[in-house]
N, C-alpha and C positions, 0 to 999 in steps of 0.2 A: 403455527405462529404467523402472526399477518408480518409482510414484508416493513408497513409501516411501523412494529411497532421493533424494532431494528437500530440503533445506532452505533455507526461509526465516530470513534472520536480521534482526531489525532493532535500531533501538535506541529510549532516550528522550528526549524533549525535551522544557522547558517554554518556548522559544523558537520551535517550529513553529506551520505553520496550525494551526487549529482541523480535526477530522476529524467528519464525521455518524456515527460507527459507535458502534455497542454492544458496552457501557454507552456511553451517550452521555458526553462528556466535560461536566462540569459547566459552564462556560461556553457552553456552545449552548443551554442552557434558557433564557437572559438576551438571546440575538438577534432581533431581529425577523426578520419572512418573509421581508424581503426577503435579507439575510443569509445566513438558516438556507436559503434557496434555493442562495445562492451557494455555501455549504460544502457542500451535499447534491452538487452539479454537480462540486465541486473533488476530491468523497471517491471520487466513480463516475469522472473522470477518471482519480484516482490508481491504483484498482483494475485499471483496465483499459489503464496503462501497467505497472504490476507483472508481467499478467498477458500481455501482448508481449512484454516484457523476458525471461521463462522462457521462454516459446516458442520465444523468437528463440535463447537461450542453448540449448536442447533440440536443437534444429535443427543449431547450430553445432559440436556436441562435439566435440572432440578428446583426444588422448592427452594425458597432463601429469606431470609431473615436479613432485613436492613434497618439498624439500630442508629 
């Protein structure tokens, strides 16, 4: 499968975690270390279930029917 033919979709929320990413979201300038640790951990967790999730999905293809 070409990379191009690939999407990510998400959406938005002012109810979720906080995420470490860039542009940093304006609330994580106001956490202490100890915190801005935990988001950093929570952001590279997130990444790297995203990025299993596709794998796994990549792996599993099958044929499909869209009605």
């Amino acid at each position: 499968m070409e990379r191009a033919a690939i999407a990510l979709c998400r959406s938005h929320t002012h109810s979720g975690p906080v995420l470490g990413l860039n542009p940093r979201a304006m609330l994580y300038d106001l956490l202490d270390q100890h915190q801005k640790t935990f988001v950093d951990e929570y952001t590279h967790s997130l990444l790297n279930h995203i990025d299993s999730a596709v794998s796994e999905a990549i792996h599993d293809l099958r044929p499909s029917l869209v009605s």
